[in-house]
N, C-alpha and C positions, 0 to 999 in steps of 0.2 A: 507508364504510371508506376508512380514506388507508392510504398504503404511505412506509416510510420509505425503499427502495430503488427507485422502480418503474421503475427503466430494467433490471433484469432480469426486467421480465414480456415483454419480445419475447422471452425463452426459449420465449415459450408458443408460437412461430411453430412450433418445431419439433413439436408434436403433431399438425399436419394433414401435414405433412412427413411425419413418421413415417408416419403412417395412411395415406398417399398411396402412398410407397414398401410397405407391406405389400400394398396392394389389389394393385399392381401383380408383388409377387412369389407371391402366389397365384395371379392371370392367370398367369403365365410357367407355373407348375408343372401348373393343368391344361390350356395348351397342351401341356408337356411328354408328359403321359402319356393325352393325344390323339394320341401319334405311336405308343405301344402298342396305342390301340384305344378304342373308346367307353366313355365313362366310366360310364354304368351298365352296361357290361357287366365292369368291371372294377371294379368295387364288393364283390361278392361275394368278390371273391381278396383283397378288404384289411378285413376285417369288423370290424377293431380305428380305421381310422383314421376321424376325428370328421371332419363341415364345419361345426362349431358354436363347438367349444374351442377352436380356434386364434383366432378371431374375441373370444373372450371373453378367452383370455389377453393378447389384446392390449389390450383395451380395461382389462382392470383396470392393466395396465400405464402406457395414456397417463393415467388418472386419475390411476398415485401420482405419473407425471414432473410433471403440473399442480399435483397439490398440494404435492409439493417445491419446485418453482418458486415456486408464489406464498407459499411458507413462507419463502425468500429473499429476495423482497422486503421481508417482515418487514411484513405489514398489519396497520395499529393501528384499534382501534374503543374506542369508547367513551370513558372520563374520558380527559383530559389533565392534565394539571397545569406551569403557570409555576413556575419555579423562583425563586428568589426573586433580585431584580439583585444584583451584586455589583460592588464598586472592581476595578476594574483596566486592564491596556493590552495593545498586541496587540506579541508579537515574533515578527519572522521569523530562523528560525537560516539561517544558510548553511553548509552543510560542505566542506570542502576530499576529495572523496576521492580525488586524482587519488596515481599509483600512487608520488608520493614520502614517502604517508604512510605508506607499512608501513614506514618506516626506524624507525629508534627515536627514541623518546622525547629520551633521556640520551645522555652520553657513550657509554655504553656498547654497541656493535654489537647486542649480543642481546638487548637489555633490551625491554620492553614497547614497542608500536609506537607511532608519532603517531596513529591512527587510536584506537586502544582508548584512548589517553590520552583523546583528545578525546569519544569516545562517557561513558567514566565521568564527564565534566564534563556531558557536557549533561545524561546521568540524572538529577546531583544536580544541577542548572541547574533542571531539569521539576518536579522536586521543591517548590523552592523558586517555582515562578512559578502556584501553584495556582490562585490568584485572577484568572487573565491569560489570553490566548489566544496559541495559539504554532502557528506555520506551520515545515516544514521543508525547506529545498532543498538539493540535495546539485549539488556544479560539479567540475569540472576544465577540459576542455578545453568542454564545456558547461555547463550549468546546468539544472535541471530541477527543477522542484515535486514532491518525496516526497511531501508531508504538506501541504494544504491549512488553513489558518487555520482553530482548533479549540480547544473547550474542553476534549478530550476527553485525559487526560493518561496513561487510560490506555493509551490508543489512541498516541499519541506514543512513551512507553515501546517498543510494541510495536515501529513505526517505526525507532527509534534502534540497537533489537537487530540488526535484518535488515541495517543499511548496511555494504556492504564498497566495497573499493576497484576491482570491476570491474562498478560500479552505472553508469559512462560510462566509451563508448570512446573515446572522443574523447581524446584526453591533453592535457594543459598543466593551468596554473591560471590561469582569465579570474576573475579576482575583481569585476573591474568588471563585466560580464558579470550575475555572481551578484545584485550589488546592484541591478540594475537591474530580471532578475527578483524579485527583494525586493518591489522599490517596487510593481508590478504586484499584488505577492500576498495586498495587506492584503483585509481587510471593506471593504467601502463604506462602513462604519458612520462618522456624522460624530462630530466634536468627544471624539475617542480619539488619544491619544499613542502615539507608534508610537517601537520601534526594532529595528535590524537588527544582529543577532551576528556576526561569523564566525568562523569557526573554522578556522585554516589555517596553514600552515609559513609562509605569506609569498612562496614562491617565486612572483612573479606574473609571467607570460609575456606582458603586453600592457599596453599604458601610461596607462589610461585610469581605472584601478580610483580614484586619487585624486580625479580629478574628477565624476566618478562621486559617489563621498561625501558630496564637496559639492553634488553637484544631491541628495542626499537632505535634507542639512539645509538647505538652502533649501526643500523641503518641508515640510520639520518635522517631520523623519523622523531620529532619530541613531544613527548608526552606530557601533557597538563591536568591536572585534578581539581576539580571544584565539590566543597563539600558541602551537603546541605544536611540538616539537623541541629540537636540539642547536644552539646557537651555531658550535660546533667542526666538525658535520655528522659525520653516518653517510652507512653505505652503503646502497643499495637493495637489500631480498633482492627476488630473482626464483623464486615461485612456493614450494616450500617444499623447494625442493632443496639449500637450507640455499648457494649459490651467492647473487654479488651482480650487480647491472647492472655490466655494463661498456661503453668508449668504443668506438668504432672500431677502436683502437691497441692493445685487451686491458688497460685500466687500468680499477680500479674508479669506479664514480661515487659521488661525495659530495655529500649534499645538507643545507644547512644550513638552520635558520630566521632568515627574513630581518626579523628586530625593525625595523629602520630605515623598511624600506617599513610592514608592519604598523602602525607607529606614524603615518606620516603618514598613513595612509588616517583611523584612529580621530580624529588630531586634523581632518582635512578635516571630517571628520565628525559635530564636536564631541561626540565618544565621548571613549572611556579604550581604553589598551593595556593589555591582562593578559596574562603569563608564564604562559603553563598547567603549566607544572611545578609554578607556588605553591599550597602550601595553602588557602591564602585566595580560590584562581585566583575558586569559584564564588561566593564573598561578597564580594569587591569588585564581581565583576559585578551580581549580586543590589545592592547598596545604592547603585550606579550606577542601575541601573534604579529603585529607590524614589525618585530625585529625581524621575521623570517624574508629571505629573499623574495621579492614577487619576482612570478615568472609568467612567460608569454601563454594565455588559453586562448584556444580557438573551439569556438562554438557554433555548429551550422544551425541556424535558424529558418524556416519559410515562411516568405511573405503570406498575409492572409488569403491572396488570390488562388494561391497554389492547392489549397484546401479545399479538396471536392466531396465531402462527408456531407454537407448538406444536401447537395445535389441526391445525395443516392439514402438520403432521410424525408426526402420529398418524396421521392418515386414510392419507397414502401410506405410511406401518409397517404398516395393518392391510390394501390392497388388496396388496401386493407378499408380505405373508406369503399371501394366499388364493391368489395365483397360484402360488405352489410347492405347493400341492398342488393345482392345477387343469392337466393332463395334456393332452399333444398327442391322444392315444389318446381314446376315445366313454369315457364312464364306468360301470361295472359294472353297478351298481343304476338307473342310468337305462336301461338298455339296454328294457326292456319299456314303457317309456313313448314315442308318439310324437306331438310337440308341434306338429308344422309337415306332418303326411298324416296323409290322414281312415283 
């Protein structure tokens, strides 16, 4: 049996933990009521309470926490099945989510943010890159791997819904930074064409992001830039107090997207610049990526047989329903039977 998770079976640490800590708060209770008097002799004044069901409610207990756990890990047995290889290349996105992208989009102060702008791109981006694998890192003042290089698009999807902009606290935007975690975050896989997105207003806080670029395509790794924002620049809302950032002095701040830098990073980086306002934003980028070579992925898949998580989400369903009706108290109909004195 292999497990698709197994770094959640040290969950199982906690079962002798548990049982450890039980043994010990039974100790504590019949020292406790050794300080009212000997315990067979106080037996008789508690004729309802059991030394057996407590022991068993716990033990149906650590079975179903073990068989939820290793139902977590998700153990496969049986057929596997190779999926069949397919063309294609690996991209890492980067996202800008540092907190100038809640400004808008558009001229417009209220209109839809640069962040949701840029999330509906990459949707239809994911969309279109079915055949590829796609890593996701979200930066501002730092950078950080969300989404590990993956075929799994619906799993990305997922990814892309949860990003807001207090995903780093760190503020700025290090775009060079980003690309560098990029380069880090492909597969090992050899002789696969690589490129790296970003997604960002431009505002870059550190000077390195161009040269940067170009240590990627001296790799052979090409870098593409999609910008989202206002040329003109908005204001930053703060929080949803319907209020904007302000300076020092009580003046609003305005933040613009910066095309000019955007544009040299993508040419460093023998990419293209795309205007994410454009309609076209996710299909110039898609047919930018089709010049890249596709190359051979192989991806192991298991049939659904092979999935034995259920099985071991049944068992802890059916010990955890027996323990609601298995009682602190001796049990009624057991009471004339004795299993442990002659």
């Amino acid at each position: 049996m292999e497990f698709a998770h197994p770094h959640y079976l040290y969950l199982l640490l906690l079962v002798p933990a548990i049982l450890g800590l039980f043994y010990w708060a039974r100790l504590r209770r019949r020292a406790k009521l050794r300080k009212f008097g000997r315990p067979e002799v106080l037996e008789p004044l508690m004729p309802d309470a059991s030394k057996y069901t407590p022991w068993v409610k716990i033990i149906l207990e650590l079975i179903a926490v073990t068989a939820l756990v290793i139902a977590v890990a998700r153990p496969l047995s049986g057929e596997k099945e190779h999926s069949e290889s397919t063309q294609g290349i690996e991209v890492m996105i980067a996202l800008d989510v540092s907190k100038s992208m809640n400004a808008s989009s558009t001229d417009e102060a209220k209109s839809v943010s640069r962040l949701d702008r840029a999330k509906f791109l990459l949707r239809q981006m994911v969309k279109s890159l079915d055949n590829d694998r796609v890593g996701l890192i979200v930066f501002a003042g730092e950078s950080y791997v969300q989404l590990p290089i993956t075929s799994d698009m619906i799993s990305t999807q997922m990814y892309i819904d949860n990003i807001t902009t207090d995903m780093v606290t760190t503020q700025g935007t290090v775009i060079g930074n980003a690309i560098g975690r990029a380069m880090k975050s492909f597969s090992g896989a050899e002789d696969v064409n690589r490129a790296i997105v970003i997604i960002t207003d431009g505002e870059n806080h550190e000077g390195n992001a161009v040269d940067m670029a170009r240590e990627a395509l001296n790799a052979g790794i090409e870098v593409d830039v999609i910008g989202v924002g206002s040329i003109k620049g908005s204001p930053i809302p703060v929080g949803k107090s319907g209020e904007y950032l302000k300076d020092y002095n009580g003046a609003v701040v305005t933040t613009a997207l910066n095309e000019e830098m955007a544009r040299e990073i993508a040419q460093a980086g023998g990419g293209i610049y795309i205007q994410g306002s454009s309609k076209t934003a996710v299909k110039q980028l898609t047919d930018q990526l089709d010049h890249l070579q596709k190359s051979e992925l192989k991806n192991v898949k298991y049939k659904s047989s092979a999935e034995q998580f259920p099985v071991f989400g049944w068992i802890a369903l059916a010990f955890l329903i027996v323990d609601i009706f298995v009682l602190d108290r001796k049990i009624g109909w057991l009471k004339k039977y004795t299993f442990f004195s002659k």
